[in-house]
N, C-alpha and C positions, 0 to 999 in steps of 0.2 A: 747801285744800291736798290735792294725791293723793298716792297713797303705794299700793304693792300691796295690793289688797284683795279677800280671795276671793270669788268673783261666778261662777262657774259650778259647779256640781258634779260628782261624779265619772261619777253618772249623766247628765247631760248631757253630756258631756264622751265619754262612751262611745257613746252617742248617736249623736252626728252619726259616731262611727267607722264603727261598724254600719252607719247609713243609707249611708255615704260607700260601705263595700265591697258593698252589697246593691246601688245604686243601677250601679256602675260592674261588677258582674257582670249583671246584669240586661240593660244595655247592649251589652256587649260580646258575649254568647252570641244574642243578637237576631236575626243575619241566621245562624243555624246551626240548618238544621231539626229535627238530630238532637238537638239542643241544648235543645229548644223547653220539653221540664218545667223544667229550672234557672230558664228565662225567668220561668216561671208560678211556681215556688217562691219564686224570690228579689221576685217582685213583690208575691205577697200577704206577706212579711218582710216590704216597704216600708210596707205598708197597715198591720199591727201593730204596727211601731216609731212611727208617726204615730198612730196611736189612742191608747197609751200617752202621743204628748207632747201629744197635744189634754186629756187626764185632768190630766196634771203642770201644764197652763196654769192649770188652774181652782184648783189645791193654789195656798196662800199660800208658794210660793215665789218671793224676793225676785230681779227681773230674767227670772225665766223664766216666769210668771203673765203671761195676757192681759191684766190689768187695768194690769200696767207695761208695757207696749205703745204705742206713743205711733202713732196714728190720725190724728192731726190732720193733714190737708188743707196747712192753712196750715205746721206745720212740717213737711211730707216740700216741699214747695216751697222752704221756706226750706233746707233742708238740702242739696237736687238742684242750688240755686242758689248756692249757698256749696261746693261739694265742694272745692275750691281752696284757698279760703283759710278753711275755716270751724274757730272755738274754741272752739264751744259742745261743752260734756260731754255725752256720751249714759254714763250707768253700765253699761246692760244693754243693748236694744239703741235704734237709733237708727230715725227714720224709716222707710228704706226697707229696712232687715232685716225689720221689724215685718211691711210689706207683704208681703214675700218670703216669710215665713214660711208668714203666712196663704194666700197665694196657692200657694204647694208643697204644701201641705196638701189646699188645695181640688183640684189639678191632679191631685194623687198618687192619692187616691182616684176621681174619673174614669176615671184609666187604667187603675186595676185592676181598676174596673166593667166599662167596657167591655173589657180582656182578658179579661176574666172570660167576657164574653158572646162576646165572637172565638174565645175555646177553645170555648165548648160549640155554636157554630154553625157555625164552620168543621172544628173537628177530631171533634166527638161527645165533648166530653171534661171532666172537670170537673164543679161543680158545675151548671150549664145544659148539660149534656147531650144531655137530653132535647129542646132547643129545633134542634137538628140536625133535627130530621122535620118542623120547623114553619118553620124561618125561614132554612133550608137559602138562599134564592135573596138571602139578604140578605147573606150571611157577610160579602164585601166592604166592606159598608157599617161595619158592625161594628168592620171592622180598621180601615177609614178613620179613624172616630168614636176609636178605640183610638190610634194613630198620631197624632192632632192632638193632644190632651190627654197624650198622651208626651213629645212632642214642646214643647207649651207648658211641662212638665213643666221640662224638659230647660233648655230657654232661663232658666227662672226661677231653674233651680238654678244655671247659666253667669254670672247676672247677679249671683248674691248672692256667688256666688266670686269675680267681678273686682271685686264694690265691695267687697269685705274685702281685697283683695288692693291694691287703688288707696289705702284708706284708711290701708293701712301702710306706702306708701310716699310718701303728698303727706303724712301726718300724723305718719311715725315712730309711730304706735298698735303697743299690743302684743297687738292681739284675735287675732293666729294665736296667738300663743304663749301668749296666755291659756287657749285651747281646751288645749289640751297641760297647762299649769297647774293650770290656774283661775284662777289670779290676775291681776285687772287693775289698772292705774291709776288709782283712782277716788277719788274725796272720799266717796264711799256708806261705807255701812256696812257690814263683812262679811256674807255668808251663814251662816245657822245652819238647818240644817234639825233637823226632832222627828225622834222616831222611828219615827211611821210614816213619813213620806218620805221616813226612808232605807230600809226596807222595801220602801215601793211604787220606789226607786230599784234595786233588789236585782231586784224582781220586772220590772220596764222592758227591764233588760239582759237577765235570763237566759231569758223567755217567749221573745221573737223567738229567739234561738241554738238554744234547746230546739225551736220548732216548724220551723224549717230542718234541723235533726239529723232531726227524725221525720218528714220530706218527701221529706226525699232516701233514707233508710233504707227508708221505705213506700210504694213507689209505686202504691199499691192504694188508698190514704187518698184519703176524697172528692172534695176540692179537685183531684186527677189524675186519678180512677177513668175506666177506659175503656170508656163506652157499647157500642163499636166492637164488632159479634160475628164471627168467626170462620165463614165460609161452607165448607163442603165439598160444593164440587163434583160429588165422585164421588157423596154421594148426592143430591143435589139434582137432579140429569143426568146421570145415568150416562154418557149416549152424550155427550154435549157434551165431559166430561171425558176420558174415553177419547181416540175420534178426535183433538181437539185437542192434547191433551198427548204424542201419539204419534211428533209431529213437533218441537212445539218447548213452551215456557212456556208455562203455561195460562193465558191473559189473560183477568181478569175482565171481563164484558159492559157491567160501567156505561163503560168506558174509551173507549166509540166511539160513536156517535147511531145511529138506529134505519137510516137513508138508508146508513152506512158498512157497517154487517153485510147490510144489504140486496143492495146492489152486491157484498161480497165471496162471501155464498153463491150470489147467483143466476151467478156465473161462476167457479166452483169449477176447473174446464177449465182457467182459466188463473189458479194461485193462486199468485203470486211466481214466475210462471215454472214452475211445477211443475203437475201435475195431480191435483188434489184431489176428485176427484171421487168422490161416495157415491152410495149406494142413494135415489132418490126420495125414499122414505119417511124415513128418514136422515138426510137433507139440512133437509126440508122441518122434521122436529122438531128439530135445531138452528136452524134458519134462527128459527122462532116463537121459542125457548127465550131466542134471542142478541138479538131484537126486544122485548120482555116486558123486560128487566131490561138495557138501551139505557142510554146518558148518561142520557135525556129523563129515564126512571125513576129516580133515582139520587140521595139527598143526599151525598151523598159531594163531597169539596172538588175533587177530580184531576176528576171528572164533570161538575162545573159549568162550570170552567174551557175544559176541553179541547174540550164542548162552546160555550163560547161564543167559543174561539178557532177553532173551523171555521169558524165562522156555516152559510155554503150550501155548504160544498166536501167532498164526502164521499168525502174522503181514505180508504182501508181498512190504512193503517200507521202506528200510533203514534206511534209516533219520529218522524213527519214530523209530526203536528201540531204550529202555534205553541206551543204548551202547554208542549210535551214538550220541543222544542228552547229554549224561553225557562229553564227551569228547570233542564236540563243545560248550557247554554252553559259554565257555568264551571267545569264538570268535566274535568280532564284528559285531553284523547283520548289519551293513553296507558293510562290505564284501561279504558279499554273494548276496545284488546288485550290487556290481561294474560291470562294461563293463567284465572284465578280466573274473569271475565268473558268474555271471547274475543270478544264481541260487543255492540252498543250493545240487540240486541232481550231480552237476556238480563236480565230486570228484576229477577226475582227474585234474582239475585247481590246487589245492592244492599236492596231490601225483603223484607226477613224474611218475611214472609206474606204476599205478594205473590201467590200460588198459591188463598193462600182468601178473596181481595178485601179485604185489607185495605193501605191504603196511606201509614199514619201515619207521622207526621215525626219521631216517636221510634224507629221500626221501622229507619231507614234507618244502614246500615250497609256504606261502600265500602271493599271492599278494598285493601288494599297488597299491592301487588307481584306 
């Protein structure tokens, strides 16, 4: 006979809350560049809150321990195959939660591996930082390898919300409202946990909140820390910086291949219509300085790309490469007249340090109005 029987705890019960709002911010700040540490914070949350419930698996707690997990082959068929009309009790969870579970787990942590390794080779950032100067031409691969294990991420977590959501309505089950509770329907036996498990249930909840609070509070702390160094120009090139920045933004050298600075110095005479023309000697030591430290040279993400969106066409304006135009497409051309910006070549309006070659997706900040 069932009868309300409490079966999930408050720690578990808290649980899935957490995962639920870490999971659904993580997501939603995804495609917002300026966004990109919340991404990286809320994703290593995900990874902590799942490490703690792989520990709670192994604790003798009743319905939430691997060992009440029902694996068998034969019943997740039988159960896949009965959704309909099926009357068999599951107390804690049923076949294909069991799978879901394991499967989000395995999924969850992939994605955070490899974000992990997309931050520190695409942005220089994080703990693989340092893999920025090594595996710089892979970055892409990276986010790929990140993106599918997200992505499978995503779909398992889609699949285990319509089969709880299907199950309470072919079955009348009260498992949403159990989460909410605890208490479910069951002939089982209530839950009792000792005292250290409600401890280690203490410590579950409040590690993840506490290390999201010192993430967002410190963004100096490892997991963020930015490889990224600050270039100055004026001393690095005196004359580069000068001349350049006399007319317009000082654009750093990785931003164009060796063929575009090439073309633009050797026809200085006619530079946007203007005449730009130097001393010889002038010319010929920016011309070297802007060839030297080129896309080709460059691990830097905007470098790679922008060079592999020319291919052969040595374009000498920014803003016209594929790159440039694929990544502002969806910015509002009224923006780029405001007072604040006035113009699309005006980069630095939008990237804070944009002037000492730096072009991180946290930096980017567009003006209103």
């Amino acid at each position: 006979m069932t009868k309300p029987t409490y079966t999930w705890s408050l720690a578990t019960r808290l649980f899935h809350l957490l995962l639920l709002l870490s999971v659904a911010i993580t997501y939603l700040v995804s495609d917002f560049e300026n966004l990109l540490s919340f991404h990286v914070i809320f994703g290593y949350t995900i990874a902590l809150l799942f490490s703690f419930r792989i520990l709670w698996g192994f604790m003798d707690v009743k319905h939430s321990k691997f060992s009440d997990f029902i694996f068998s082959p034969r019943e997740l068929l039988y159960y896949m195959t009965h959704m309909f009309h099926n009357k068999k009790e599951y107390a804690g969870h049923n076949p294909a939660s069991s799978w879901a579970i394991v499967a989000m787990i395995l999924f969850a942590f992939l994605a955070v591996l490899s974000g992990a390794l997309t931050y520190g080779t695409q942005e220089g950032m994080g703990l693989f930082s340092s893999l920025n100067h090594t595996f710089f031409k892979d970055m892409e691969l990276f986010e790929e390898i990140h993106e599918f294990f997200a992505n499978l991420f995503m779909l398992v977590v889609g699949a285990h919300i319509a089969g709880v959501v299907l199950d309470t309505l072919l079955h009348r089950s009260d498992v949403i409202a159990s989460m909410v509770s605890g208490y479910k329907s069951s002939s089982s036996a209530t839950l009792k946990l000792t005292f250290m498990q409600k401890i280690f249930g203490i410590l579950w909840i409040l590690t993840p909140l506490l290390f999201a609070v010192y993430m967002l509070s410190r963004p100096t702390n490892p997991l963020l820390k930015d490889a990224n160094v600050k270039i100055s120009y004026q001393q690095e090139q005196p004359l580069f910086a000068e001349e350049c920045s006399s007319c317009h933004t000082l654009y750093p050298p990785f931003l164009l291949p060796r063929a575009s600075w090439a073309k633009m110095m050797d026809n200085l005479e006619d530079y946007f219509g203007n005449d730009a023309s130097l001393e010889n000697e002038d010319t010929l030591l920016i011309r070297n300085y802007l060839l030297s430290y080129a896309a080709e040279s460059s691990t830097k993400e905007s470098a790679l790309k922008i060079l592999k969106s020319i291919e052969n066409n040595a374009t000498i304006a920014i803003t016209k490469t594929p790159y440039w135009v694929k990544r502002h497409k969806e910015i509002d051309k009224e923006v780029f007249k405001s007072q604040k910006v006035k113009k699309i070549s005006n980069c630095k309006a939008c990237h804070q340090n944009f002037e000492n070659g730096l072009l991180n997706d946290k930096d980017i900040q567009i003006p209103k109005g």
